[in-house]
VOBA-1610 file (N, C-alpha, C; in pm, whole numbers, padded with zeros to 5 digits, always signed):
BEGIN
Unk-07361+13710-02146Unk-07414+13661-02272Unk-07518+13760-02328Unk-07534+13782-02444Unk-07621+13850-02551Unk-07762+13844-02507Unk-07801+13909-02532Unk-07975+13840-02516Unk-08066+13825-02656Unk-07940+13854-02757Unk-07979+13828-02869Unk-07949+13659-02903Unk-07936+13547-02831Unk-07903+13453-02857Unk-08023+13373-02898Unk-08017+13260-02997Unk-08140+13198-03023Unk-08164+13085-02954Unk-08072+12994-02905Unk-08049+12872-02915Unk-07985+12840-02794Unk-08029+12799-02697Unk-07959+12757-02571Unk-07944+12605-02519Unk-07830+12547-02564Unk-07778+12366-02588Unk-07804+12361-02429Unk-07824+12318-02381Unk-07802+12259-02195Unk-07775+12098-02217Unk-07681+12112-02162Unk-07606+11984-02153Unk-07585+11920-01970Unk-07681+11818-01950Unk-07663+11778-01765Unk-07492+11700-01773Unk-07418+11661-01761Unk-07279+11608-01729Unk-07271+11556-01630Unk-07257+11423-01610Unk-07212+11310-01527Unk-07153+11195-01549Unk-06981+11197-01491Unk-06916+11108-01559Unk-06923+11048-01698Unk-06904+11128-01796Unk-06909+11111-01921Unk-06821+11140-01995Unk-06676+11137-01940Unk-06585+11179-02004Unk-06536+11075-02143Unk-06583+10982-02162Unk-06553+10862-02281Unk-06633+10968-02418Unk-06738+11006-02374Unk-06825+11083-02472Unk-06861+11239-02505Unk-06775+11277-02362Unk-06835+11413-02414Unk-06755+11526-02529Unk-06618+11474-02514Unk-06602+11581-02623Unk-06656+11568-02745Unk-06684+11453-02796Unk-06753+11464-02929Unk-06901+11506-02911Unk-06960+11480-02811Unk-07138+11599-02777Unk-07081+11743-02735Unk-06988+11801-02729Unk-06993+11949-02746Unk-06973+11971-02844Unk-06856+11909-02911Unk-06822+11972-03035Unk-06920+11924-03148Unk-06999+11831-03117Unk-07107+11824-03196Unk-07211+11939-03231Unk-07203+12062-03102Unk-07259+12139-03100Unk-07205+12294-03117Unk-07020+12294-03088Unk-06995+12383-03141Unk-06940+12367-03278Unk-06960+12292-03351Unk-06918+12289-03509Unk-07111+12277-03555Unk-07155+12325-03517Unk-07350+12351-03569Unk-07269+12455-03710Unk-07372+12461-03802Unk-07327+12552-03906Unk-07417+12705-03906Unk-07508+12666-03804Unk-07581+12792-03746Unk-07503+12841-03626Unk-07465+12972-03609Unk-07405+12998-03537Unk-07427+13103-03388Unk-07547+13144-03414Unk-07618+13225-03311Unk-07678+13105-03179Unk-07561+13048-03105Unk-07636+13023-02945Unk-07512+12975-02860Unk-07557+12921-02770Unk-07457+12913-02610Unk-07485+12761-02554Unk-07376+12734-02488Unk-07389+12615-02443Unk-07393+12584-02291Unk-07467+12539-02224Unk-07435+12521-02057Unk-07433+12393-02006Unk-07325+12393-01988Unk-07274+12282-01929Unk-07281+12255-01762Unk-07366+12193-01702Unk-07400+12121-01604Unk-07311+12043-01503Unk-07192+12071-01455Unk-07119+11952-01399Unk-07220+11874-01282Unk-07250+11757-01334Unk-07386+11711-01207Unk-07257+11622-01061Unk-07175+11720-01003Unk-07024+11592-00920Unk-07029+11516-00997Unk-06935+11495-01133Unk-06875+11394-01158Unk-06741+11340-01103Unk-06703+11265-01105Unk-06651+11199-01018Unk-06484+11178-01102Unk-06511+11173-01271Unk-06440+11152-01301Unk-06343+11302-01427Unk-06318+11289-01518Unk-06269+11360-01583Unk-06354+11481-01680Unk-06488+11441-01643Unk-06598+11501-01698Unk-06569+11719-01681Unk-06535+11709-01515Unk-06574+11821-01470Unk-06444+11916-01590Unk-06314+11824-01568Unk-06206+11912-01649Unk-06225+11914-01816Unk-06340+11825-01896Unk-06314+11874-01977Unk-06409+11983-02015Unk-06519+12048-01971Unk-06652+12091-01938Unk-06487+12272-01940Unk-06482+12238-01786Unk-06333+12364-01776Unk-06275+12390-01899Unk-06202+12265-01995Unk-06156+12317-02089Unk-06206+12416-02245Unk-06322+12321-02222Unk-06425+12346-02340Unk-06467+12563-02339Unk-06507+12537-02175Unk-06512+12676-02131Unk-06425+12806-02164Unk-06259+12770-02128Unk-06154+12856-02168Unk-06153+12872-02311Unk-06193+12759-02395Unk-06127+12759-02524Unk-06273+12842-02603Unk-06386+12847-02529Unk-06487+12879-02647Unk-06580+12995-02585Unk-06597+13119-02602Unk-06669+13206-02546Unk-06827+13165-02547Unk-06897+13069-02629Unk-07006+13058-02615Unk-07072+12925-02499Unk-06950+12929-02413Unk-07001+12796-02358Unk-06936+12852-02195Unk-07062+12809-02071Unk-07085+12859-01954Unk-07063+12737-01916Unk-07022+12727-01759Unk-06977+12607-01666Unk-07056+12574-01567Unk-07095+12542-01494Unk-07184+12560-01371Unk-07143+12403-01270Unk-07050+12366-01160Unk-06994+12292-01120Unk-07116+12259-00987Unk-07230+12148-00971Unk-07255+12134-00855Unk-07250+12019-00821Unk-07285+11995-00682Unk-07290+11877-00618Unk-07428+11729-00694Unk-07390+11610-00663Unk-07489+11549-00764Unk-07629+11538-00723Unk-07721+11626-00816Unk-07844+11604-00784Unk-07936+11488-00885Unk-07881+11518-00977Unk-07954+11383-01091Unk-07965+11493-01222Unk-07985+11440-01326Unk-08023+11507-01458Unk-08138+11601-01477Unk-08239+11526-01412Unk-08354+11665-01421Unk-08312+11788-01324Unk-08257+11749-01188Unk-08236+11856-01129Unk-08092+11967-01254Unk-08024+11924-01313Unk-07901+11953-01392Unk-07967+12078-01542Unk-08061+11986-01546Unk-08154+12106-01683Unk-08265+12195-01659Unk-08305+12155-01499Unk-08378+12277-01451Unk-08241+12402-01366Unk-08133+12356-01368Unk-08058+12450-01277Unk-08020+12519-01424Unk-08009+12434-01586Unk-07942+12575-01693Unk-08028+12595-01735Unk-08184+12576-01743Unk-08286+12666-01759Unk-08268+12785-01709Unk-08261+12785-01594Unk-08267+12928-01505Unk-08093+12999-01544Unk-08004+12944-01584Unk-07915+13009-01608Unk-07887+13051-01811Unk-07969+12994-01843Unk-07973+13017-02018Unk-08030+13133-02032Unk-07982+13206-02150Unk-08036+13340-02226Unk-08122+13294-02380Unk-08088+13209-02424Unk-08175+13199-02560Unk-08342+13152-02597Unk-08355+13194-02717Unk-08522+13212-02745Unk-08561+13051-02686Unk-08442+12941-02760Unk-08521+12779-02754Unk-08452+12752-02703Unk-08447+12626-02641Unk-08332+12508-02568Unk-08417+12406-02625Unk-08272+12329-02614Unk-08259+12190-02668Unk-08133+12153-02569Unk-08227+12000-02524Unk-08176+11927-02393Unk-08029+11816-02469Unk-07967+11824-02440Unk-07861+11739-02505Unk-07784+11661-02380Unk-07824+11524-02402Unk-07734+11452-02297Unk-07557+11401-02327Unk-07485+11410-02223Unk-07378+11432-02226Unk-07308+11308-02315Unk-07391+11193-02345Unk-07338+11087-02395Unk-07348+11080-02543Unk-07418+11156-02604Unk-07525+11171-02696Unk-07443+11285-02838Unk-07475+11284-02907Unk-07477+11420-03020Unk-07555+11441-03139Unk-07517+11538-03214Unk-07637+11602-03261Unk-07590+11604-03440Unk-07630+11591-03534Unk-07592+11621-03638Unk-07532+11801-03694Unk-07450+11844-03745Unk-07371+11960-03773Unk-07481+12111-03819Unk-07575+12008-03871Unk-07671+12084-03915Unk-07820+12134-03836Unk-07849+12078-03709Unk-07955+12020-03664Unk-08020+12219-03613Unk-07947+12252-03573Unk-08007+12401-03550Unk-08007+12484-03663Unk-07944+12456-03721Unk-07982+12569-03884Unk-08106+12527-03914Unk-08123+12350-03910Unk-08299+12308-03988Unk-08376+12379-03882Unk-08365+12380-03772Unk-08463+12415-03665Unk-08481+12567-03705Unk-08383+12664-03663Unk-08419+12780-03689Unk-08491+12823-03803Unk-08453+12747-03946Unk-08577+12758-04047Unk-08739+12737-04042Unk-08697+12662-03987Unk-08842+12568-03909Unk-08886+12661-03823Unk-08855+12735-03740Unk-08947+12814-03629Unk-08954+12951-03696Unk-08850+12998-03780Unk-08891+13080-03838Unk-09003+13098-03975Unk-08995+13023-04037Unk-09121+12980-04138Unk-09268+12992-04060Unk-09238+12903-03960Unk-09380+12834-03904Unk-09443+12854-03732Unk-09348+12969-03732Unk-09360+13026-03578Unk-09376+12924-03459Unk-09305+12811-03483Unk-09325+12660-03369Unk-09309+12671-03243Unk-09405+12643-03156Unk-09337+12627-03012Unk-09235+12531-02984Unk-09259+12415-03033Unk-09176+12345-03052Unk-09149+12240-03194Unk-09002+12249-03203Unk-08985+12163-03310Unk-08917+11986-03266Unk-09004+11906-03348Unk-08974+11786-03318Unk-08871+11721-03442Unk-08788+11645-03432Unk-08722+11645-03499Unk-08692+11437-03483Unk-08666+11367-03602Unk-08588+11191-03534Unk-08491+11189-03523Unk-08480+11056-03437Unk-08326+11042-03413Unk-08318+10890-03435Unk-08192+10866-03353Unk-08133+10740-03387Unk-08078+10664-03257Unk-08104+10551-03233Unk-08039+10436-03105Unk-07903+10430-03140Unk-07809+10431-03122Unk-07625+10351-03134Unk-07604+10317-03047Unk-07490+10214-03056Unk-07421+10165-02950Unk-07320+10245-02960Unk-07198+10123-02828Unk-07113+10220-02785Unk-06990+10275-02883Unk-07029+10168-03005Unk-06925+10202-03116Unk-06987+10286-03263Unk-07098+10316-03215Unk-07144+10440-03341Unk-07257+10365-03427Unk-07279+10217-03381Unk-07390+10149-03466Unk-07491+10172-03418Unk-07571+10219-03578Unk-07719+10204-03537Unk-07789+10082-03503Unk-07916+10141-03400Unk-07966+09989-03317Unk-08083+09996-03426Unk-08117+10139-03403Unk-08285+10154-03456Unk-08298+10303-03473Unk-08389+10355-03566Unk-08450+10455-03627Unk-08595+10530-03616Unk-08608+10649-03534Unk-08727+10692-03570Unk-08759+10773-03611Unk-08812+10826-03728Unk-08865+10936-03771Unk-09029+10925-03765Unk-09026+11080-03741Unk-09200+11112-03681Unk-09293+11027-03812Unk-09401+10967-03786Unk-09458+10911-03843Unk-09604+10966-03885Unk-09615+11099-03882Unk-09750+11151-03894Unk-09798+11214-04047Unk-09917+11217-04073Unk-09971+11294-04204Unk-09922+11458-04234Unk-09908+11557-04139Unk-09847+11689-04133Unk-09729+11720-04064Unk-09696+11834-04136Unk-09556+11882-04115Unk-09575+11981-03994Unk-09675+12034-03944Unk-09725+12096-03827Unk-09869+12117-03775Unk-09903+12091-03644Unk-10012+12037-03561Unk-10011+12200-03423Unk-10131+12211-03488Unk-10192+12314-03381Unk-10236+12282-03273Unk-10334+12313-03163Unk-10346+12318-03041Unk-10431+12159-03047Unk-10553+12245-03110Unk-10655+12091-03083Unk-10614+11976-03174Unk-10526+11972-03258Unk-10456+11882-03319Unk-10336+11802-03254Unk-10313+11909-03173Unk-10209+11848-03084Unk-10263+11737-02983Unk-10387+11818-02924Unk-10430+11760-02748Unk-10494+11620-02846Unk-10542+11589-02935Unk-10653+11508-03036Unk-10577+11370-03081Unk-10496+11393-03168Unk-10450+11363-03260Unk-10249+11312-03202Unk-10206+11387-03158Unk-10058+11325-03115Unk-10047+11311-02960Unk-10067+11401-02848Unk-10087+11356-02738Unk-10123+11217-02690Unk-10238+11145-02739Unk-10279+11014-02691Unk-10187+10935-02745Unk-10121+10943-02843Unk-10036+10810-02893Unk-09878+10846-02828Unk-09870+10982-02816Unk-09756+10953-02721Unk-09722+10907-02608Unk-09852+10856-02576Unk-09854+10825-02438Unk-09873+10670-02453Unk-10009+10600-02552Unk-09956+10476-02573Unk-10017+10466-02705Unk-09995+10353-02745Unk-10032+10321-02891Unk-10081+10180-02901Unk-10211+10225-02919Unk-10291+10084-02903Unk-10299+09983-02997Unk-10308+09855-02972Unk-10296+09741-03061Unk-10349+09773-03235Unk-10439+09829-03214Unk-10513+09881-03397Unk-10445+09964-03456Unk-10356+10096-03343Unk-10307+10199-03431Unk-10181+10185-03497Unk-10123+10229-03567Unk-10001+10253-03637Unk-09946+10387-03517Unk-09779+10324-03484Unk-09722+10400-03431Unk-09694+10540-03471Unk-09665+10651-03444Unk-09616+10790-03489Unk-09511+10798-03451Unk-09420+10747-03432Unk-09285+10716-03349Unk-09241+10905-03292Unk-09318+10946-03221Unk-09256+11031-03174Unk-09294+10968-03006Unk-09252+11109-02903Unk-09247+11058-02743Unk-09237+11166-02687Unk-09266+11161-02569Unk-09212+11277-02460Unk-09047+11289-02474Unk-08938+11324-02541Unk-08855+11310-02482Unk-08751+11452-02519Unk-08627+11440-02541Unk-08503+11524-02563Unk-08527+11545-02690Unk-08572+11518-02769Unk-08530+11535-02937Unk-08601+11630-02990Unk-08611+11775-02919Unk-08718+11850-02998Unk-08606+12005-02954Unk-08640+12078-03000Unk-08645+12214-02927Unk-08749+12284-02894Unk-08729+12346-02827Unk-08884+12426-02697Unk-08861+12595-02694Unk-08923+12635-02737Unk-08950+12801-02683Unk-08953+12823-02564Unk-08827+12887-02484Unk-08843+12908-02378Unk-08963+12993-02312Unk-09039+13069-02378Unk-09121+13192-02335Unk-09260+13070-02245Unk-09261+12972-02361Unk-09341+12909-02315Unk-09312+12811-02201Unk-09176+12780-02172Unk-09121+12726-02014Unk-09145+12791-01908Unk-09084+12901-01955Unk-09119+13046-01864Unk-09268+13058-01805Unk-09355+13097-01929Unk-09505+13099-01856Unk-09578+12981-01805Unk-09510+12847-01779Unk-09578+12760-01717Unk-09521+12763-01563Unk-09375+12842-01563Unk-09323+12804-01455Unk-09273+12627-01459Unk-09246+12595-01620Unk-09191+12476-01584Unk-09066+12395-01535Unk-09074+12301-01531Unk-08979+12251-01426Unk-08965+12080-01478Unk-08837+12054-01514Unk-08842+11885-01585Unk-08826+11803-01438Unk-08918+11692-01458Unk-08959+11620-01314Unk-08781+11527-01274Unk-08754+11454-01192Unk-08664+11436-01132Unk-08683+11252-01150Unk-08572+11191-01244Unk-08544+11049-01285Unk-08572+10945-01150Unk-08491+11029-01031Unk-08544+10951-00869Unk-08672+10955-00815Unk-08762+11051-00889Unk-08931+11024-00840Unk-09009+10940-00924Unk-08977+10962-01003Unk-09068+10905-01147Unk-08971+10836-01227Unk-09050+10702-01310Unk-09012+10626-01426Unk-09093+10704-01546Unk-08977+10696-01662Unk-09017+10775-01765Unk-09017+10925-01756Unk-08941+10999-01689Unk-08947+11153-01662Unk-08991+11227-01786Unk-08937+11184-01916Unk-08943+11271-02025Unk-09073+11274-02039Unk-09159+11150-02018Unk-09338+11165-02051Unk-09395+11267-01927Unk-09344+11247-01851Unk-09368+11308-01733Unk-09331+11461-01709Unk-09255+11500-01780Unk-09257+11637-01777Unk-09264+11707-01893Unk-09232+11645-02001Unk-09279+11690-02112Unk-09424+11763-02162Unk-09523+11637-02099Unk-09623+11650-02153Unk-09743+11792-02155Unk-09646+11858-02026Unk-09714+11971-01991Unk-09712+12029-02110Unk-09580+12087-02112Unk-09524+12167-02236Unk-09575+12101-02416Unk-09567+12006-02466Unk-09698+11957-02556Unk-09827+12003-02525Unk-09884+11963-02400Unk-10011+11999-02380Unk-10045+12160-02474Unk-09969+12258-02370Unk-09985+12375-02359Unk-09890+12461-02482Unk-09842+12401-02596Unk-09794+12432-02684Unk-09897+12524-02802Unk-09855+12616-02829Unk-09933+12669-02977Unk-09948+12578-03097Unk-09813+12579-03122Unk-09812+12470-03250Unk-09690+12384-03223Unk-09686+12261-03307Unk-09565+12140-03282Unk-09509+12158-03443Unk-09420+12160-03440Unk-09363+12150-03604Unk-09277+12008-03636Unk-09292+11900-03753Unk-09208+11822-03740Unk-09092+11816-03843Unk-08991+11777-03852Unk-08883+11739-03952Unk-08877+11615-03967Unk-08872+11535-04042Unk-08877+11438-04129Unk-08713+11375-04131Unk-08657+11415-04022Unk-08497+11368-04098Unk-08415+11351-03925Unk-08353+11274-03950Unk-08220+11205-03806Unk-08151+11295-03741Unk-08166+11375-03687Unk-08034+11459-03595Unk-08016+11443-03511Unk-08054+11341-03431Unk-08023+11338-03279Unk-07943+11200-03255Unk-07829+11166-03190Unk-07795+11050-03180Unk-07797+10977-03065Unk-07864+10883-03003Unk-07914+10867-02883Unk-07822+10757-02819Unk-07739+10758-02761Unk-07656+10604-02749Unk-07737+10563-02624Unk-07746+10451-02670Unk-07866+10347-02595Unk-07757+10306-02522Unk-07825+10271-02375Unk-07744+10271-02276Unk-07814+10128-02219Unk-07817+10017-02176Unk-07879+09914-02122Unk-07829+09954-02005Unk-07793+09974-01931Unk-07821+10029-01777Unk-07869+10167-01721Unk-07958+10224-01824Unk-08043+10318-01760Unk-08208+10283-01682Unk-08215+10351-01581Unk-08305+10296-01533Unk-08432+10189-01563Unk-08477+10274-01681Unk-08584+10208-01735Unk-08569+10055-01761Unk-08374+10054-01814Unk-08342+09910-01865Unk-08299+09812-01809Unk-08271+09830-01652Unk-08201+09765-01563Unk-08301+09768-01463Unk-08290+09638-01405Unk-08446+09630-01285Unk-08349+09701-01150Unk-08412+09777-01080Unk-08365+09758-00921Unk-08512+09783-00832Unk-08463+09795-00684Unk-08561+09709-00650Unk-08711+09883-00613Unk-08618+10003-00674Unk-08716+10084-00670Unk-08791+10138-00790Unk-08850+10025-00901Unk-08900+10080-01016Unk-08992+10053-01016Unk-09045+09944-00903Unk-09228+09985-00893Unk-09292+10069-00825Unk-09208+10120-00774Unk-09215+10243-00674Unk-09235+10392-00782Unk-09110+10367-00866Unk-09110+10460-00951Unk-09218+10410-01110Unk-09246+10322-01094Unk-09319+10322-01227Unk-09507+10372-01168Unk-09530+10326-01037Unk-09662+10397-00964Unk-09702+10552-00951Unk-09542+10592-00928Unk-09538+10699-00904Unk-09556+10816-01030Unk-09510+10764-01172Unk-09541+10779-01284Unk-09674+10783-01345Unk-09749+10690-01273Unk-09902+10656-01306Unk-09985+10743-01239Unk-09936+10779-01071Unk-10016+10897-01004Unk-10013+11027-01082Unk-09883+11057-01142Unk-09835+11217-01176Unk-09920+11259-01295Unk-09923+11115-01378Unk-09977+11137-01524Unk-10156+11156-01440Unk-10173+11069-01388Unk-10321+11049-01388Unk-10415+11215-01304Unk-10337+11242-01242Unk-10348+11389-01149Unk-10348+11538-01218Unk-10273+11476-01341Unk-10304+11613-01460Unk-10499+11598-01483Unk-10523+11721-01471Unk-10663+11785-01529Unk-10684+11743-01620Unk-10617+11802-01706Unk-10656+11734-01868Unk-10639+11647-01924Unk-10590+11511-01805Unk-10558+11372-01798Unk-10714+11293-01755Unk-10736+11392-01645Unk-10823+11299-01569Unk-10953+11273-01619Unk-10976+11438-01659Unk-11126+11451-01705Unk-11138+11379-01877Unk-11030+11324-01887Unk-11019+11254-02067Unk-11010+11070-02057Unk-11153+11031-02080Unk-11151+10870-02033Unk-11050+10811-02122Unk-11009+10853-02241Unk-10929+10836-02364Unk-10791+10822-02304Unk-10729+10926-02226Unk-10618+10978-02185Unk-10592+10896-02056Unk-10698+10868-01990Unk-10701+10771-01896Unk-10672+10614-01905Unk-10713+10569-02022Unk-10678+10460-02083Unk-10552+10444-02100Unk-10515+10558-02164Unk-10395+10507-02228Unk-10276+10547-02120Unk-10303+10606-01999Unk-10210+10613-01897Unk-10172+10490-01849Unk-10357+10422-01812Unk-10349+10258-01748Unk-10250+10164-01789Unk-10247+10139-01920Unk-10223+10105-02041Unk-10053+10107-02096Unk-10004+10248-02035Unk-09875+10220-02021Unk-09824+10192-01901Unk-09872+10209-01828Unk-09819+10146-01668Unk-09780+10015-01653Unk-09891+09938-01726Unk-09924+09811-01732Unk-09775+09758-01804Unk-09777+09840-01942Unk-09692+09780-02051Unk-09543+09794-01961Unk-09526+09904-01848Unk-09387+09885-01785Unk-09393+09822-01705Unk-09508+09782-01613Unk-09505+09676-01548Unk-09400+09507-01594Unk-09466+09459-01719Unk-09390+09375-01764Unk-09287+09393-01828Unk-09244+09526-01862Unk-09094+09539-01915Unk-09012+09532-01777Unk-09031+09567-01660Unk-09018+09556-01544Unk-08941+09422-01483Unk-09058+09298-01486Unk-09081+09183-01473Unk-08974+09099-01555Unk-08962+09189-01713Unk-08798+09106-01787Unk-08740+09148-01735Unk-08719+09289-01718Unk-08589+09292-01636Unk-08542+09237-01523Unk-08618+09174-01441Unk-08608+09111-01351Unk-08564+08989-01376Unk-08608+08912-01476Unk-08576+08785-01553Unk-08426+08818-01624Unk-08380+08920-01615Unk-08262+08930-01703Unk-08143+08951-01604Unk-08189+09043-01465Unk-08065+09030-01355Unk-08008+08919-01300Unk-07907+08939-01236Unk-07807+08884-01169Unk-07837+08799-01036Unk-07972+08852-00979Unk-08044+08797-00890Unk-08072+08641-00849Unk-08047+08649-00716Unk-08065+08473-00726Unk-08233+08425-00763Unk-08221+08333-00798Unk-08388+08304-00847Unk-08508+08345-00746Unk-08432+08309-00634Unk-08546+08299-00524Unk-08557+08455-00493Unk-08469+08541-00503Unk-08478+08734-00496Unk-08564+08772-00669Unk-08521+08646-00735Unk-08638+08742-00874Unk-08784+08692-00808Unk-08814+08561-00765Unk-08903+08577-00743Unk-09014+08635-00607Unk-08912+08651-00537Unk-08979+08760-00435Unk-09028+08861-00477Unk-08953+08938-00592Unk-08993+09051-00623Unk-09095+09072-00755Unk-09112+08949-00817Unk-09236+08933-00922Unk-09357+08884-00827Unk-09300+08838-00649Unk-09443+08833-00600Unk-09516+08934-00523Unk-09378+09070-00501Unk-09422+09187-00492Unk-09544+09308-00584Unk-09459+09252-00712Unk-09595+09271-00807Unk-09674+09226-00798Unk-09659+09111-00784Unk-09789+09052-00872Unk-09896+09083-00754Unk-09831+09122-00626Unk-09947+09132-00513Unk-09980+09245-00515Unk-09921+09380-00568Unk-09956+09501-00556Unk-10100+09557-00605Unk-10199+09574-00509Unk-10287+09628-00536Unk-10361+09713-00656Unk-10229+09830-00719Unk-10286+09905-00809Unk-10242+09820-00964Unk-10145+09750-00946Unk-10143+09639-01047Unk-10256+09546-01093Unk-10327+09499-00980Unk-10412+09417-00988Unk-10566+09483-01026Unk-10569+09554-00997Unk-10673+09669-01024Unk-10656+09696-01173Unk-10545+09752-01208Unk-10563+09790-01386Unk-10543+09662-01439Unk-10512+09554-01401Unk-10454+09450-01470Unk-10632+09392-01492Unk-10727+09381-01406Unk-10867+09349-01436Unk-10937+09396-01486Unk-10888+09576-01451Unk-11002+09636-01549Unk-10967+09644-01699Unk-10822+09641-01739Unk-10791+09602-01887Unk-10727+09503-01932Unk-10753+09361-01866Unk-10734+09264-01977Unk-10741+09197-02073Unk-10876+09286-02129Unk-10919+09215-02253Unk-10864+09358-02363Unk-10812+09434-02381Unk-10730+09536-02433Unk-10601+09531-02477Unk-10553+09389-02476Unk-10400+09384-02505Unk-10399+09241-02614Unk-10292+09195-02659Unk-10244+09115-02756Unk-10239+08979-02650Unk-10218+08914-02746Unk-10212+08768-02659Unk-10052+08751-02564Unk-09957+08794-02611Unk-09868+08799-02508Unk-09870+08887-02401Unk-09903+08975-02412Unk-09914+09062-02253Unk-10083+09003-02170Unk-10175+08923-02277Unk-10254+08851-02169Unk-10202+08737-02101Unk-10104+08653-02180Unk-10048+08576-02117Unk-09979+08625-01935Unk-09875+08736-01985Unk-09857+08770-01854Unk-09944+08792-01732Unk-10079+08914-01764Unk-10144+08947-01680Unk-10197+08803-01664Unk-10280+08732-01696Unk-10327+08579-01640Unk-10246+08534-01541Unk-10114+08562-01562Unk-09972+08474-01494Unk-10015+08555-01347Unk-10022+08670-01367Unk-10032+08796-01267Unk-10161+08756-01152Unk-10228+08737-01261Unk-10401+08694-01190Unk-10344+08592-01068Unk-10288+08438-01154Unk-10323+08297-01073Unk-10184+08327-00997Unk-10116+08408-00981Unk-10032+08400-00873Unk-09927+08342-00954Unk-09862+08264-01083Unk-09790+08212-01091Unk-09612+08216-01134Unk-09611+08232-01024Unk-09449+08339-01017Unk-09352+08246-01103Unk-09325+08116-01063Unk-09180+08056-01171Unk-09239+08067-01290Unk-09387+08058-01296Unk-09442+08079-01484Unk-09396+08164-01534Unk-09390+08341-01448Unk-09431+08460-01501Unk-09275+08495-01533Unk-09176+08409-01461Unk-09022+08449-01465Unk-08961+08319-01618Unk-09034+08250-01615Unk-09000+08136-01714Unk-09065+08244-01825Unk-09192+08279-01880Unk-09195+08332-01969Unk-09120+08483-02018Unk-09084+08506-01861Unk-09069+08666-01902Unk-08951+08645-01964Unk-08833+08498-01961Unk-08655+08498-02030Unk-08744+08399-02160Unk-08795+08406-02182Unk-08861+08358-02312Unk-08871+08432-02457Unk-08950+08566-02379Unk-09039+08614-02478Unk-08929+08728-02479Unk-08930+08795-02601Unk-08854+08982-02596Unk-08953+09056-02543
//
């Protein structure tokens, strides 16, 4: 490959053969035409790996890489290290991109020299309907260093009852200057250690960004999946949602920020009870949901943020934590199939 390339798509692949030819060719019909595609086989199991092969023979800008299954973060740190272009942009295999979405970008980084460009997208289901919409919600079209760490950092992390959302996030919907991956030595954290990976590894790269640039317009199409981790309870997501709370809280420029600290607590908390529905929403016999809402509710570092911020939340998530306090498990499972 060139090393004149701009644009390096990395695509992780796992059993996704229902979706993926329309997410490549979402990306080789771009109307910008300077970049490469790497395709990830993460062992799929099913028809994924042959069409990844085909895509390969038929298109010189697109590389194969067949391994055994490690998970998705391990899948975009293995075509990091195998990509040649200036940016990458993470594209999941289920997912696609509007025709245009790298021509706006390349204008965008070229105008405004961006480390990274943020861009909205869109929820669908499995038949192309939109669920929901976000476009960035902020006053400027680009945010410098201390504008960044100030001003968008804290709300990506949570967004407190007074503020107005910015609907942006740690996640896939941006493109990244590799130079700046490169000099952190970064590395996207792994979906089996941590809940929420994208906040979790993202945030470095925000942190340590020059400037953020935003676009104002939909290119990303996200098909919402109700059995991805976050959305489906099993029985290791308090494991992984703690483990999320250590990683965030252990950053420097996390710890020493009482602001940043808050709002770590603060989302832990808020997955705590997204947690707790999900639990209310499985298949589980009653008496296994409530073993495991009395696993919470007994867990130490739960109970700890749950006291030191209960007067910080809306009346329905005090409802819960109270539930949390008096022990009251059929309450906390009766309200949790109640409330959204």
């Amino acid at each position: 490959m060139s090393n004149n390339i701009f644009f390096s798509v990395i695509i992780p692949v796992f059993n996704a053969e229902k979706y993926l030819k329309q997410c490549i060719e979402s990306v080789i019909n771009q109307s910008f035409n300077n970049f490469e595609i790497i395709l990830i086989d993460d062992g799929s199991t099913d028809g994924s790996g042959d069409i990844c092969d085909y895509y390969s023979e038929k298109e010189k800008k697109i590389q194969v890489f067949h391994n055994s299954n490690h998970g998705a973060g391990y899948s975009r740190n293995y075509g990091i290290k195998k990509c040649s272009g200036k940016y990458i942009l993470f594209l999941d295999s289920d997912d696609y991109i509007n025709n245009d979405l790298l021509a706006i970008c390349f204008r965008e980084i070229v105008s405004k020299k961006s480390s990274i460009v943020v861009f909205g997208f869109d929820n669908i289901d499995e038949n192309e309907n939109e669920i929901a919409r976000y476009i960035p919600n902020v006053e400027k079209d680009i945010y410098y260093e201390k504008d960044i760490k100030e001003l968008l950092i804290p709300k990506m992390i949570y967004v407190d009852k007074k503020e107005d959302s910015i609907n942006m996030w740690f996640n896939r919907m941006c493109v990244i200057e590799k130079k700046l991956i490169d000099n952190l030595k970064w590395e996207f954290e792994s979906e089996k250690k941590v809940l929420s990976e994208d906040m979790c590894s993202m945030i470095e790269l925000f942190w340590n960004a020059n400037s953020i640039s935003l676009i104002f317009k939909n290119l990303y199409h996200y098909r919402f999946n109700p059995n991805s981790i976050t959305k489906k309870y099993n029985d290791n997501n308090l494991s992984l949602c703690k483990n999320m709370y250590y990683y965030l809280k252990e950053k420097k420029y996390i710890n020493r920020n009482q602001d940043l600290i808050c709002r770590v607590e603060k989302n832990f908390l808020s997955y705590i009870i997204y947690i707790i529905k999900n639990i209310s929403k499985s298949n589980n016999l009653r008496k296994d949901k409530i073993k495991d809402i009395k696993m919470i509710s007994n867990d130490p570092l739960v109970m700890n943020l749950i006291n030191k911020n209960k007067k910080e939340f809306d009346i329905t998530k005090k409802i819960f934590f109270d539930l949390i306090r008096m022990k009251k498990y059929y309450l906390i499972l009766f309200v949790a199939k109640i409330k959204k």
